[in-house]
C-alpha atoms as an extended CHARMM CRD file, in Angstrom:
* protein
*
       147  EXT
         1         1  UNK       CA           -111.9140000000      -18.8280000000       45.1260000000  PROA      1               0.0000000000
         2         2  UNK       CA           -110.2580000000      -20.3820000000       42.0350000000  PROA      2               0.0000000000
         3         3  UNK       CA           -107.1270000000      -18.2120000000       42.7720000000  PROA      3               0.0000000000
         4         4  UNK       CA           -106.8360000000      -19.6050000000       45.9000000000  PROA      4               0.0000000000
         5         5  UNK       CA           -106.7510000000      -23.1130000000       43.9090000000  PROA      5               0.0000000000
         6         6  UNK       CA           -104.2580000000      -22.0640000000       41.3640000000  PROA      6               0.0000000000
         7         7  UNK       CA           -102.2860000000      -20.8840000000       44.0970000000  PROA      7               0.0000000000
         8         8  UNK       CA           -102.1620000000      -24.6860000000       45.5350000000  PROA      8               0.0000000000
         9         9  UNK       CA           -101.1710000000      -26.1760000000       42.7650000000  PROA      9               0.0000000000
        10        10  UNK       CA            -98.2980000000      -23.7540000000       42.1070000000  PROA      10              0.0000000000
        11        11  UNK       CA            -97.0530000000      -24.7980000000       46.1130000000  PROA      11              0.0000000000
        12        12  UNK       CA            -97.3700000000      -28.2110000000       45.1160000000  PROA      12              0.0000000000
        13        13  UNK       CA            -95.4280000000      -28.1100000000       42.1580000000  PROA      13              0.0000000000
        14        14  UNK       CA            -92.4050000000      -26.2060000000       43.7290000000  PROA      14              0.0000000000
        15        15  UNK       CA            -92.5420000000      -29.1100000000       46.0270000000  PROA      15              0.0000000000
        16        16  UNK       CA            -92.6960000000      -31.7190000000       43.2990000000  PROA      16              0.0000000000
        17        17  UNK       CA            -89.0300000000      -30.2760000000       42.1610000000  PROA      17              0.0000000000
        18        18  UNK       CA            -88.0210000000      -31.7180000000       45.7110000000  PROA      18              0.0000000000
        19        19  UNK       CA            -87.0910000000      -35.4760000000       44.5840000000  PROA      19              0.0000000000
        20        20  UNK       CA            -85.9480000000      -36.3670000000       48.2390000000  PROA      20              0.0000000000
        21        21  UNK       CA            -89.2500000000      -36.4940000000       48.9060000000  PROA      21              0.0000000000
        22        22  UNK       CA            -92.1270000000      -38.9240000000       48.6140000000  PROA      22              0.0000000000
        23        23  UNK       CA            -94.8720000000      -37.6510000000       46.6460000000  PROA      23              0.0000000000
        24        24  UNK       CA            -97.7240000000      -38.1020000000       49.7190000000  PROA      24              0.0000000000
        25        25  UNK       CA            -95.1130000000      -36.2020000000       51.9460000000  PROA      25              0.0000000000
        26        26  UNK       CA            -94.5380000000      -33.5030000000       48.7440000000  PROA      26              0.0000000000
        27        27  UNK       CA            -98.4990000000      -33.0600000000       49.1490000000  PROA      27              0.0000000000
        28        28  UNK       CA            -98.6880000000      -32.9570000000       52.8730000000  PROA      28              0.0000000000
        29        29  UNK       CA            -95.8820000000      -30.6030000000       53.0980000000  PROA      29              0.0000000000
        30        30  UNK       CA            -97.8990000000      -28.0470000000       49.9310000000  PROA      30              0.0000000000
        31        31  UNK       CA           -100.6550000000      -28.2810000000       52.0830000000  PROA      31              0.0000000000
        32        32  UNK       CA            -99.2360000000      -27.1500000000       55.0600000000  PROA      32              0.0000000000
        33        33  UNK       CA            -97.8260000000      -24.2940000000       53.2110000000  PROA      33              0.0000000000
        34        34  UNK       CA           -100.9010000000      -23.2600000000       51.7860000000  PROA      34              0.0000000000
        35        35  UNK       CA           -102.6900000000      -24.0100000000       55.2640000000  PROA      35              0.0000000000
        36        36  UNK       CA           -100.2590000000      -21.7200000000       57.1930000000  PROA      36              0.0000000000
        37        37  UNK       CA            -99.5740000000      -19.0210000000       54.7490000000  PROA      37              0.0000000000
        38        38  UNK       CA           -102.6430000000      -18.3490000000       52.2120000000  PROA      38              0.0000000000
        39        39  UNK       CA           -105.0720000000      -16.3450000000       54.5320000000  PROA      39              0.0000000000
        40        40  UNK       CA           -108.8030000000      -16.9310000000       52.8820000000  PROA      40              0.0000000000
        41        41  UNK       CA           -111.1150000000      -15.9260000000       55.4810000000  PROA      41              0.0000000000
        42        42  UNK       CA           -110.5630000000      -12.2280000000       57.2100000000  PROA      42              0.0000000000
        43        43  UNK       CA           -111.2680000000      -13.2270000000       60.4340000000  PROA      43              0.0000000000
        44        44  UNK       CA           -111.5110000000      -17.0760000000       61.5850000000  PROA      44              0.0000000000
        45        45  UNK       CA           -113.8370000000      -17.0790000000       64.9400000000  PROA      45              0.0000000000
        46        46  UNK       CA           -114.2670000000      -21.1310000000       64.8240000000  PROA      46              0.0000000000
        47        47  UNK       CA           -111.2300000000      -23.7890000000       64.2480000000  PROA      47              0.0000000000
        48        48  UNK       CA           -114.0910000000      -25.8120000000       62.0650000000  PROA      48              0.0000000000
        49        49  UNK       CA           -114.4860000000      -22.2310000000       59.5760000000  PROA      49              0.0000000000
        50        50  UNK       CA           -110.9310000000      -23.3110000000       58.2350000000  PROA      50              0.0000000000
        51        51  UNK       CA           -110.1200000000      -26.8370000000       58.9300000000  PROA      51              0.0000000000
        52        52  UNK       CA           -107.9890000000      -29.7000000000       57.3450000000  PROA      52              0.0000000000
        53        53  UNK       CA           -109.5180000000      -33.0860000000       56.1580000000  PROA      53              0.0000000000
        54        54  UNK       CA           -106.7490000000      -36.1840000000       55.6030000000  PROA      54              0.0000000000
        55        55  UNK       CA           -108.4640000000      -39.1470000000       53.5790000000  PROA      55              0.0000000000
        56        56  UNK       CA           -107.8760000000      -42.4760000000       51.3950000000  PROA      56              0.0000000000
        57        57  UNK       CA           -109.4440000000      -45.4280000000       50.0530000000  PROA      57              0.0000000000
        58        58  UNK       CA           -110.2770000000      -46.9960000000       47.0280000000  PROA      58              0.0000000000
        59        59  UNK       CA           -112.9080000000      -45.7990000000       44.7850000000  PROA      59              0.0000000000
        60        60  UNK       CA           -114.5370000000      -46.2450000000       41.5370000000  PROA      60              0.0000000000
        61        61  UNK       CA           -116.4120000000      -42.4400000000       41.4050000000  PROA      61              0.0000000000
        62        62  UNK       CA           -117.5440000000      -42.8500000000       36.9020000000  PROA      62              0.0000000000
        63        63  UNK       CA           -117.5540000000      -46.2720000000       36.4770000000  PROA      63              0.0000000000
        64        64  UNK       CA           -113.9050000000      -46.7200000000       35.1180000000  PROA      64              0.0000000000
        65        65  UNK       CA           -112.3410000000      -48.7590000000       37.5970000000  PROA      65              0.0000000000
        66        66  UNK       CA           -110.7370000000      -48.6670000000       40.9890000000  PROA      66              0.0000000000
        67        67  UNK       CA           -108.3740000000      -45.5610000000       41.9860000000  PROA      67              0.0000000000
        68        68  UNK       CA           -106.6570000000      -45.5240000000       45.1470000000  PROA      68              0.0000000000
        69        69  UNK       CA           -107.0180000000      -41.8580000000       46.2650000000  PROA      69              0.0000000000
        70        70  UNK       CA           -104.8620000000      -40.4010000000       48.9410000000  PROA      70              0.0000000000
        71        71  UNK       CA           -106.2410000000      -36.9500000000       49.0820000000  PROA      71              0.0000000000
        72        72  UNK       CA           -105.7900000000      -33.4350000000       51.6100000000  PROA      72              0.0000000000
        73        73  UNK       CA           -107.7810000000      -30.8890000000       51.6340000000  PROA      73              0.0000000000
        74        74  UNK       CA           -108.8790000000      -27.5740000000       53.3250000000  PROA      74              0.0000000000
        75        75  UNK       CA           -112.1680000000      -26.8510000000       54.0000000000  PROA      75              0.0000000000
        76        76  UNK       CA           -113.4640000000      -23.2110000000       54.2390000000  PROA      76              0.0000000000
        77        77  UNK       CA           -116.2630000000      -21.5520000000       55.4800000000  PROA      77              0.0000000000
        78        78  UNK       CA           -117.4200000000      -19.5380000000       52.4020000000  PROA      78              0.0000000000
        79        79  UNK       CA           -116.4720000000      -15.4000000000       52.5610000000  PROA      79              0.0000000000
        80        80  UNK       CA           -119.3750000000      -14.4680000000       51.4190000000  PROA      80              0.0000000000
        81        81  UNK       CA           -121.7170000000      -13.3640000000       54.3420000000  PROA      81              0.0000000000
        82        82  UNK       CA           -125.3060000000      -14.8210000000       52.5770000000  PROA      82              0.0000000000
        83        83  UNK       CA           -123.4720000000      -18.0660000000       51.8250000000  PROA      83              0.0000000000
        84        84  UNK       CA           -123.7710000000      -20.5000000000       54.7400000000  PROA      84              0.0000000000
        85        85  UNK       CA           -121.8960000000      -22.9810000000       52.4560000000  PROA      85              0.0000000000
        86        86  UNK       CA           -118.3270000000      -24.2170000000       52.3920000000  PROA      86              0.0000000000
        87        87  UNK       CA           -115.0670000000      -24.3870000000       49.6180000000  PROA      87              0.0000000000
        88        88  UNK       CA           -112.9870000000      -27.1220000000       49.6790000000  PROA      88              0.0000000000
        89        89  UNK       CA           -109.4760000000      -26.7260000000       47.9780000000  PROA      89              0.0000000000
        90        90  UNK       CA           -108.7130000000      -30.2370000000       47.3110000000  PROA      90              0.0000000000
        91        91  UNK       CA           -105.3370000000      -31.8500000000       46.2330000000  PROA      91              0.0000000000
        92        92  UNK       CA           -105.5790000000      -36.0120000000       45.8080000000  PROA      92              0.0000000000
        93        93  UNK       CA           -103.1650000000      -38.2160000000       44.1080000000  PROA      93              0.0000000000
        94        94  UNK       CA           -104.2050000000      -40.7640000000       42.1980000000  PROA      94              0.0000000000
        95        95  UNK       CA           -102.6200000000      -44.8240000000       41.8720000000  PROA      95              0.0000000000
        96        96  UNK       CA           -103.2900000000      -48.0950000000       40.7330000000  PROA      96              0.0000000000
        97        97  UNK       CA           -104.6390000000      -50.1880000000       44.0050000000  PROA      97              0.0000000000
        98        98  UNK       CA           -103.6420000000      -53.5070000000       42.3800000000  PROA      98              0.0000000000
        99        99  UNK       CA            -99.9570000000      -52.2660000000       42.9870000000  PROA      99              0.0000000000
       100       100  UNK       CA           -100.4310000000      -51.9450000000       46.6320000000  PROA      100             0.0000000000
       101       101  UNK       CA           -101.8770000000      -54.0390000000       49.6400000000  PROA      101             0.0000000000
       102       102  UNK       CA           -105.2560000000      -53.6800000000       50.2910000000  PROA      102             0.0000000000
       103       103  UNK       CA           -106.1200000000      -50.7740000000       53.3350000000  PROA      103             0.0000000000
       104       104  UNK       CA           -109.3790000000      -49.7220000000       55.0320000000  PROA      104             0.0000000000
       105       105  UNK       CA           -110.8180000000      -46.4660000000       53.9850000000  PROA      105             0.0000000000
       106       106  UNK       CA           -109.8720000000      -43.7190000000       56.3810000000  PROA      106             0.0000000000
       107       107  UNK       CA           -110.1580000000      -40.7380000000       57.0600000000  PROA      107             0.0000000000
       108       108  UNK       CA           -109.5370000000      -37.4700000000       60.0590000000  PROA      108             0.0000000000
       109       109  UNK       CA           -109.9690000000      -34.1240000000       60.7680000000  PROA      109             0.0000000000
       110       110  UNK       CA           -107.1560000000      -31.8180000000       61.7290000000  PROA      110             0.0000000000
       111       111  UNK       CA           -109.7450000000      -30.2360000000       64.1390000000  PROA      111             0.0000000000
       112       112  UNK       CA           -109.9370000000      -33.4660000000       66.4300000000  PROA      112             0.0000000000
       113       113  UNK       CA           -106.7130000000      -33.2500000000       66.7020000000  PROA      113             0.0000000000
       114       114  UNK       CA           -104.2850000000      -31.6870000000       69.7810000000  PROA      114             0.0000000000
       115       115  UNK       CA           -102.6700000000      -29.0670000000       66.9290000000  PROA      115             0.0000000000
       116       116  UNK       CA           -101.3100000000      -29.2910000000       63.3840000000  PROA      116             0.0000000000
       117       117  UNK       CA            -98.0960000000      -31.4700000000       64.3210000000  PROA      117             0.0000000000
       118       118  UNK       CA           -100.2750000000      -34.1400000000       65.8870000000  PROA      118             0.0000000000
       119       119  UNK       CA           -102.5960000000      -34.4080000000       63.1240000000  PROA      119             0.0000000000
       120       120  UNK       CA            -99.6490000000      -34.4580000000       60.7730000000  PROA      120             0.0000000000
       121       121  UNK       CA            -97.8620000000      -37.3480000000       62.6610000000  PROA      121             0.0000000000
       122       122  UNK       CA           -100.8500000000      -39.5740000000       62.8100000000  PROA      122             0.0000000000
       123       123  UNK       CA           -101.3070000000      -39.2970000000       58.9510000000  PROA      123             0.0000000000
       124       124  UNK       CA            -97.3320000000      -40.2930000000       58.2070000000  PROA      124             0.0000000000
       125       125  UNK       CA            -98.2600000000      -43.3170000000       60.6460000000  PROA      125             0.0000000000
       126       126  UNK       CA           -101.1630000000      -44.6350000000       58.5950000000  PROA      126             0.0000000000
       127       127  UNK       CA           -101.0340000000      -47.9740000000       56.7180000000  PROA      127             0.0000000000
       128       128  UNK       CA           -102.9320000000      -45.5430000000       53.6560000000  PROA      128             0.0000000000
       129       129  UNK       CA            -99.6210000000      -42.5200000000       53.7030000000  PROA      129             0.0000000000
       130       130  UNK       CA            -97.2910000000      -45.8920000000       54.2200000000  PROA      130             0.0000000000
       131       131  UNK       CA            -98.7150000000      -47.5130000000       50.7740000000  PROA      131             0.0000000000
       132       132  UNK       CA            -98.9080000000      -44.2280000000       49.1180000000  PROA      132             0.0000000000
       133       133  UNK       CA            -94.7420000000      -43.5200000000       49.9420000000  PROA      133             0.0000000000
       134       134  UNK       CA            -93.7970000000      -46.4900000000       48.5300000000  PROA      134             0.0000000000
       135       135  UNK       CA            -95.0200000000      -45.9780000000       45.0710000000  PROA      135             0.0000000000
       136       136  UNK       CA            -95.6550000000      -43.1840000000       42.5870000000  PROA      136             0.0000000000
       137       137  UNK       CA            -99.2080000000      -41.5180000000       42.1140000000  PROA      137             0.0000000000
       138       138  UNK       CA           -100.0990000000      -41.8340000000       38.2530000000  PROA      138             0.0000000000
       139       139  UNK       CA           -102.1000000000      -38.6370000000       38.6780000000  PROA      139             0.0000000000
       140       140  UNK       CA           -102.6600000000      -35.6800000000       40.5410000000  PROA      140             0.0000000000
       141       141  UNK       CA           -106.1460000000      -33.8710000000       40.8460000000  PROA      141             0.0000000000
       142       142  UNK       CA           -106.1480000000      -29.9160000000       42.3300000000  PROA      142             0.0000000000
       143       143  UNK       CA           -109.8520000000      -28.9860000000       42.7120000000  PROA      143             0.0000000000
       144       144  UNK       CA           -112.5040000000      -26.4610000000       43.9740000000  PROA      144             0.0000000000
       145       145  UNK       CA           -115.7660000000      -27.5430000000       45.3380000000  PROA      145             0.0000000000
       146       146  UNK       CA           -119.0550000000      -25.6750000000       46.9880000000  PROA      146             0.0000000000
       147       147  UNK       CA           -120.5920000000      -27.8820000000       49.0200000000  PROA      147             0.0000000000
């Protein structure tokens, strides 16, 4: 599975070359890309076995202060038949919330969702993706988790 990391983060640097872009739209758009065209399970027989998560808020995870995250990531079912678990191939940017006003936490599935485009449209009409545009991330995070 770390491959299929790596192979995020290379998508969302090409995109990061694309300075008519915001960064939050640079990471929806790698996302996409790596949604649509990185095939991780052989055979998908339920939308929620490969799914897309949108989420932000402000959080303080180790005690070193407040981070607001604005974070995408694709959730799959594990490959491996005895594993009942999931990966999630997580890409989150990182800023400083005092820069920005203050939004509620939110978060949404692309699964409850008509399709893709509809789930993309509602996140570039959030307060959380509006904040995000308007400034630049300090950080960026690619990651792997097992649930």
């Amino acid at each position: 599975m770390e491959k299929f990391r790596e192979t995020l983060e290379q998508i969302f640097h090409k995109y990061l070359n694309n300075k008519e872009m915001s960064t939050p739209t640079q990471a929806l758009e790698a996302m996409f890309e790596f949604y649509q065209t990185v095939q991780i399970l052989p055979k998908i027989e339920d939308a929620e076995q490969d799914m897309l998560l949108f989420q932000y808020g402000v959080y303080d995870w180790n005690d070193t202060g407040d981070t607001f995250e604005f974070n995408l990531t694709r959730q799959v079912k594990s490959p491996h038949p005895d594993d009942d678990e999931y990966y999630q191939l997580s890409l989150t940017l990182l800023y400083e919330p005092d820069e920005m006003e203050p939004v509620d936490d939110l978060n949404a599935w692309s699964v409850d969702f008509e399709d893709l485009n509809t789930w993309k449209a509602h996140i570039i009409g959030t307060k959380g993706y509006e904040q995000a545009a308007k400034y630049q991330p300090y950080s960026f995070r690619v990651e792997l988790d097992h649930t």
